[in-house]
C-alpha positions as CSV (number, residue, x, y, z in Angstrom):
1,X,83.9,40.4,0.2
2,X,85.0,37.2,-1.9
3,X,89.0,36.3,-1.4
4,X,90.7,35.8,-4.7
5,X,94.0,35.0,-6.2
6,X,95.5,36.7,-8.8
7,X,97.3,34.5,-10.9
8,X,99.7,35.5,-13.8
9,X,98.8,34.2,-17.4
10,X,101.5,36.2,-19.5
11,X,103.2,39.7,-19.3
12,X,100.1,41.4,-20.3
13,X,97.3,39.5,-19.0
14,X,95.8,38.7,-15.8
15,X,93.2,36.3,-14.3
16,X,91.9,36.3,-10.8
17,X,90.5,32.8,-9.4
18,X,88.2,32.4,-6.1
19,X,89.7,31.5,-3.1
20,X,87.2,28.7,-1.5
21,X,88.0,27.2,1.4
22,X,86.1,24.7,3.6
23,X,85.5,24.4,7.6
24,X,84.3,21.1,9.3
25,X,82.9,22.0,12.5
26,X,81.3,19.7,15.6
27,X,77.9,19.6,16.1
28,X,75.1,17.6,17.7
29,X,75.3,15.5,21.6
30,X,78.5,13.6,23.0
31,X,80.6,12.6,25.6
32,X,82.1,16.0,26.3
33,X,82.6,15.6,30.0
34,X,83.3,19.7,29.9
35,X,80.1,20.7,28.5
36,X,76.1,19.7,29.6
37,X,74.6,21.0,26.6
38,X,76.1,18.0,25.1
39,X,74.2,15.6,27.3
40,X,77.1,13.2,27.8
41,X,76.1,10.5,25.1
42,X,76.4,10.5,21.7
43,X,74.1,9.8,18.6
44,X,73.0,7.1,17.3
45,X,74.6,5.1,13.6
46,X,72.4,2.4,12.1
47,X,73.1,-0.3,9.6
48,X,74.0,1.3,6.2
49,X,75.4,3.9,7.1
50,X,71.7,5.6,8.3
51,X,72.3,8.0,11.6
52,X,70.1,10.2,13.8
53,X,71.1,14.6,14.0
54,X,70.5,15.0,17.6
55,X,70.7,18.8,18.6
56,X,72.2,19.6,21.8
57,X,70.0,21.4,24.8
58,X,69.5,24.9,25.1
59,X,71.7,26.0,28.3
60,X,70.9,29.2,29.9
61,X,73.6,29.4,32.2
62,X,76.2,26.3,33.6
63,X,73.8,23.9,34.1
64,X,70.4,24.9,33.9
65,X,67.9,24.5,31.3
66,X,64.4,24.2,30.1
67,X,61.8,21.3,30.2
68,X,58.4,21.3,28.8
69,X,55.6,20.3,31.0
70,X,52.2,20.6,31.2
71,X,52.2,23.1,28.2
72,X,54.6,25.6,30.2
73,X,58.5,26.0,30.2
74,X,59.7,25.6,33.9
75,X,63.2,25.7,34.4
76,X,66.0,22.7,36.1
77,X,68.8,24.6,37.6
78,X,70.9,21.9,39.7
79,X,68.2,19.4,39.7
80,X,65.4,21.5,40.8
81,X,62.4,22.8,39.2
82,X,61.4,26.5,38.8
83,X,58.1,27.5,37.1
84,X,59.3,29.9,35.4
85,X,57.1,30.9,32.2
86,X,58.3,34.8,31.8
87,X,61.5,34.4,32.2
88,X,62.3,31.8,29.1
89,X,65.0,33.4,27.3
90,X,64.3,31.2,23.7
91,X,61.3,31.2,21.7
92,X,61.7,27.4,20.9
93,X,59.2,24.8,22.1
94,X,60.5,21.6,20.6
95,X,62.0,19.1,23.1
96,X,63.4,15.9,22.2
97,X,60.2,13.8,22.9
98,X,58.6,15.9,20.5
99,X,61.1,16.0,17.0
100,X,60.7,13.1,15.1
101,X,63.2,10.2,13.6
102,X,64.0,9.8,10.2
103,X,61.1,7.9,8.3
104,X,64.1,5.2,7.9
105,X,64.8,4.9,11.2
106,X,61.4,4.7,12.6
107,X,61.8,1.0,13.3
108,X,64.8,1.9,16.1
109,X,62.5,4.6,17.4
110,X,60.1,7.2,16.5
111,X,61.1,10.1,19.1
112,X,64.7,11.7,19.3
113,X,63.3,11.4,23.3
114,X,64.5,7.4,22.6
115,X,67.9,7.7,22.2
116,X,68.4,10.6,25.2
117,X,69.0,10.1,28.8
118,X,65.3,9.9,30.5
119,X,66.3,13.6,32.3
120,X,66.4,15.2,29.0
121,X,63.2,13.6,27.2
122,X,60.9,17.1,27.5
123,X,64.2,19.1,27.6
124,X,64.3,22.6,25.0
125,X,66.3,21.6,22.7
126,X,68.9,24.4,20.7
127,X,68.4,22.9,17.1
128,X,71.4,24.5,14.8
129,X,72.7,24.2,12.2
130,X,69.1,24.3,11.0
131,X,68.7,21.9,7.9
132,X,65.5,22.9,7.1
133,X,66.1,26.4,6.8
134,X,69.8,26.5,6.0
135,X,71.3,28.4,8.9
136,X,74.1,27.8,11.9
137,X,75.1,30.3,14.6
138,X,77.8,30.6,17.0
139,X,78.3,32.8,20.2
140,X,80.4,35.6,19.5
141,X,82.9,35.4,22.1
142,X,83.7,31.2,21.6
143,X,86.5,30.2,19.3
144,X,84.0,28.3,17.2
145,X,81.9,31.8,16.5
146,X,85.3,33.0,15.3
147,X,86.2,30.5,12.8
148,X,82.7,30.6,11.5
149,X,83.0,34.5,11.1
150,X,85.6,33.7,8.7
151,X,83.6,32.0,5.8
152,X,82.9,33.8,2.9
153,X,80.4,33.6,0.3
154,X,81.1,29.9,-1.5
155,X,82.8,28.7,0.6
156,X,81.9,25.3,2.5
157,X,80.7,24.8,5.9
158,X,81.0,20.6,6.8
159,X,79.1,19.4,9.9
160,X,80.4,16.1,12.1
161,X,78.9,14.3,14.7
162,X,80.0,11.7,17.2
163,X,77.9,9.0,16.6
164,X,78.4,5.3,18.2
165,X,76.6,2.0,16.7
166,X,73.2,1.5,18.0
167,X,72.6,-0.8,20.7
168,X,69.2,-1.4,21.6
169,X,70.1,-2.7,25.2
170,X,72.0,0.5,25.9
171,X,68.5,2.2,25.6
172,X,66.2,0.2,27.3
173,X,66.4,1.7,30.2
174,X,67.3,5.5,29.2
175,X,70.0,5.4,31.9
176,X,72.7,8.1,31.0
177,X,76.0,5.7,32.5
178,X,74.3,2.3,30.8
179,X,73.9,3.8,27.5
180,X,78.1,5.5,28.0
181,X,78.9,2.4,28.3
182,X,78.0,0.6,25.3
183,X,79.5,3.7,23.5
184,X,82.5,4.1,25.2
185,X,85.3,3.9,22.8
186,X,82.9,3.0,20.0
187,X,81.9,6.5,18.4
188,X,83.3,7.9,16.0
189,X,83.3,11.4,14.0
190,X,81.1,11.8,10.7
191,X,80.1,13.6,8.4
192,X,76.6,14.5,9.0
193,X,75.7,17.1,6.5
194,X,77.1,20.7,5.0
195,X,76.3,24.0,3.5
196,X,77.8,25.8,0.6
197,X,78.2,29.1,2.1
198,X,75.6,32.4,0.5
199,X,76.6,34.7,3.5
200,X,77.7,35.2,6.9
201,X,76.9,38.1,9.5
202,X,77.4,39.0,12.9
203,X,74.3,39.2,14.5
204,X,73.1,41.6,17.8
205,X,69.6,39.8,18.8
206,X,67.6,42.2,20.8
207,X,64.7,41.4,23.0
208,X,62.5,44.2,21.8
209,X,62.9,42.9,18.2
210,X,62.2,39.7,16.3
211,X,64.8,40.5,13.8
212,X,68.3,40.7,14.9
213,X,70.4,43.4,13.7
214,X,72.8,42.1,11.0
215,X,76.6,43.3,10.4
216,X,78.5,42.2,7.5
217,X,81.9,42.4,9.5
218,X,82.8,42.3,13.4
219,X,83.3,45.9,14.4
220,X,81.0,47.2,11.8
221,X,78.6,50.0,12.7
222,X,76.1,50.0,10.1
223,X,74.0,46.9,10.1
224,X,73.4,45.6,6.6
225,X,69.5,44.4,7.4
226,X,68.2,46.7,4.2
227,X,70.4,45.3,1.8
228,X,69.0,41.2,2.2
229,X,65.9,39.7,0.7
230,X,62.8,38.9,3.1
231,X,63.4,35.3,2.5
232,X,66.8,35.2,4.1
233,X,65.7,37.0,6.7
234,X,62.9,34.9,7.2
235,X,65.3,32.0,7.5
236,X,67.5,34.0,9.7
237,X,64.3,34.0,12.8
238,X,63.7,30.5,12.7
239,X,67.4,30.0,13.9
240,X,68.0,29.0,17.3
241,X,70.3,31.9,18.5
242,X,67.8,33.9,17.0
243,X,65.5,32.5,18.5
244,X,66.6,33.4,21.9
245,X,65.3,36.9,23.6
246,X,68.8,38.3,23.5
247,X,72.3,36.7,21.9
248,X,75.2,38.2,19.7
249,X,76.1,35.7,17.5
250,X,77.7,34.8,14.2
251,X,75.3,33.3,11.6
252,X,75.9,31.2,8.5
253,X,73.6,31.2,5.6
254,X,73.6,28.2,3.3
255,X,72.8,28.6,-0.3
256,X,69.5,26.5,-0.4
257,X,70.9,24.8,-4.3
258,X,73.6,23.7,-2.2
259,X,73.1,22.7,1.2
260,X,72.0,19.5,2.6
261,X,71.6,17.0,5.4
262,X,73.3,13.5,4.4
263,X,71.2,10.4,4.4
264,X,74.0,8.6,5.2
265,X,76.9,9.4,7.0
266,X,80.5,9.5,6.5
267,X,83.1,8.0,8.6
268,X,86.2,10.5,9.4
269,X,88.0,8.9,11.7
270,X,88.4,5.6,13.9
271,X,86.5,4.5,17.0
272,X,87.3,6.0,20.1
273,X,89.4,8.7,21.4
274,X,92.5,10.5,19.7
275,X,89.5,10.0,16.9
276,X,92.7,9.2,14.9
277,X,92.0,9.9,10.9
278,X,90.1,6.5,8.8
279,X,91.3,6.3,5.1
280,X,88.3,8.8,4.2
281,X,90.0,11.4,7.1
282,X,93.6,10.7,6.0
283,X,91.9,11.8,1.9
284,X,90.0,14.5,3.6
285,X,92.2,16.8,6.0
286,X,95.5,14.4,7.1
287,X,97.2,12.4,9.5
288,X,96.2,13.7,12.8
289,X,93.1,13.8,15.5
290,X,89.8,14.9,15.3
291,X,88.5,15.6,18.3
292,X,84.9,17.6,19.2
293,X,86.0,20.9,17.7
294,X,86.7,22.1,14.0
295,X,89.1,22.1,10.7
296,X,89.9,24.0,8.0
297,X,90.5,22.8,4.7
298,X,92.4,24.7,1.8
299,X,93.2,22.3,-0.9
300,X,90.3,22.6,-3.5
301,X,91.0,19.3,-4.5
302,X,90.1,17.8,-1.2
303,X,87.2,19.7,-0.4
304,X,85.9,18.8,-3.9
305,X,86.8,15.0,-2.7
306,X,84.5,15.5,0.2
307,X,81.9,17.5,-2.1
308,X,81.9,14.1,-3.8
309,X,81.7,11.7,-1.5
310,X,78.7,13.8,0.7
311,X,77.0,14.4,-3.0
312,X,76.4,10.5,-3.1
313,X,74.9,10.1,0.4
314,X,72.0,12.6,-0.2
């Protein structure tokens, strides 16, 4: 249910205002040494402002994944290949060599696949948040699926990436350590897109069932499936936890009227590592460090600040 404060107007009269708060979470490829699905580089940023989403992989376990080849799913686990068709545990095809660019950044490259490592070019990739159909999930038992369980309905969900200037000689040669090292202590943290919030759910995703089972609450028992329209549901699917045979999750939905991917991305905080806050960071959420990971912000002032300025990049 909806938080709200009751605030005093007289002796005899009441009003109760909406509580909205606002989470900025990390998404998309980096340099997180502590994490493969990341890939180890980050994004791209063009002039203007312009900038490339780039999902990060879809990990089964430590490090191994999926690449596509030869119209089948075969499995790298420590360097080796495994054809292993059945046991795929994601319903998603799309590898980097196969998504697109932005129309506007066509002239950098046409494939996601060009600004990858050469390993990862046919690699699955696990595509969330989903800006196409409004969704993100989290794993249940991270610290990110927490925070994201505790978004209500209008409240704001903020996404950043790392994203480092683009460098054409860093990519010629689609070397992982070549293309680190033009970025290295170049990225920085943006703002990349965001959702205003229509619900969130904890989500049991069976393998017997293309709908997951849908809880309003952690530790509910009843799930709430019967109670939301086909069309959300529908959006649910195409997500990428949902995607995957089995996977207990939380799940954002966005309200479509107010949900978008930026054409232009915002700048939070200075190049390189403690990502200390730029002017836009300092208005946004303080005087302190962003690194890959998340914030909450309170003050409906300065989540209507970042409304703004995200508002004017669409």
């Amino acid at each position: 249910m909806p938080q709200f404060l009751t605030l005093h107007a007289d002796a005899t009269h009441t009003r109760e205002v909406k509580v909205v708060q606002a989470l900025l979470i990390h998404v998309g490829i980096d340099q997180s040494e502590d994490n493969p699905m990341t890939l180890g580089v980050n994004a791209p940023i063009f002039d203007n402002d312009a900038f490339e989403f780039i999902p990060i992989l879809e990990l089964w376990y430590e490090n191994t994944y999926f690449l596509r080849k030869d119209d089948r799913t075969i499995i790298i686990c420590g360097g080796s290949e495994f054809d292993s068709e059945a046991e795929a545990c994601t319903l998603e095809t799309r590898t980097y060599s196969t998504i697109e660019t932005k129309k506007e950044n066509a002239k950098y490259g046409k494939w996601l696949s060009e600004f990858v490592p050469q390993e990862y070019e046919n690699a699955i990739v696990h595509f969330d948040p989903d800006f196409e159909h409004f969704t993100y999930g989290d794993s249940i038992n991270t610290s990110r699926g927490t925070q994201i369980s505790k978004l209500k309905e209008d409240d704001y969900i903020f996404f950043v990436e790392s994203l480092a200037p683009y460098v054409k000689e860093a990519y010629a040669s689609k070397n992982k350590d070549l293309i680190r090292y033009y970025q290295h202590r170049n990225m920085a943290k943006y703002v990349i897109g965001y959702f205003k919030v229509q619900a969130a759910y904890v989500a049991v995703k069976l393998s017997d069932n293309p709908n997951p089972l849908l809880y309003a609450a952690p530790g509910d028992i009843d799930p709430v499936n019967g109670k939301i329209d086909e069309a959300t549901l529908a959006r649910i699917r195409k997500n990428a936890h949902t995607k995957r045979h089995e996977d207990h999750y939380h799940i954002v939905v966005g309200n479509p009227s107010d949900a978008m991917p930026l054409k232009r991305a915002i700048r939070l905080t200075e190049s390189g590592s403690p990502f200390k806050p730029s002017n836009i960071g300092k208005e946004i959420y303080g005087d302190v460090g962003f690194p890959r990971g998340f914030k909450w912000i309170y003050d409906t002032s300065r989540i209507q600040a970042l409304l703004d300025r995200c508002r004017s990049c669409l």
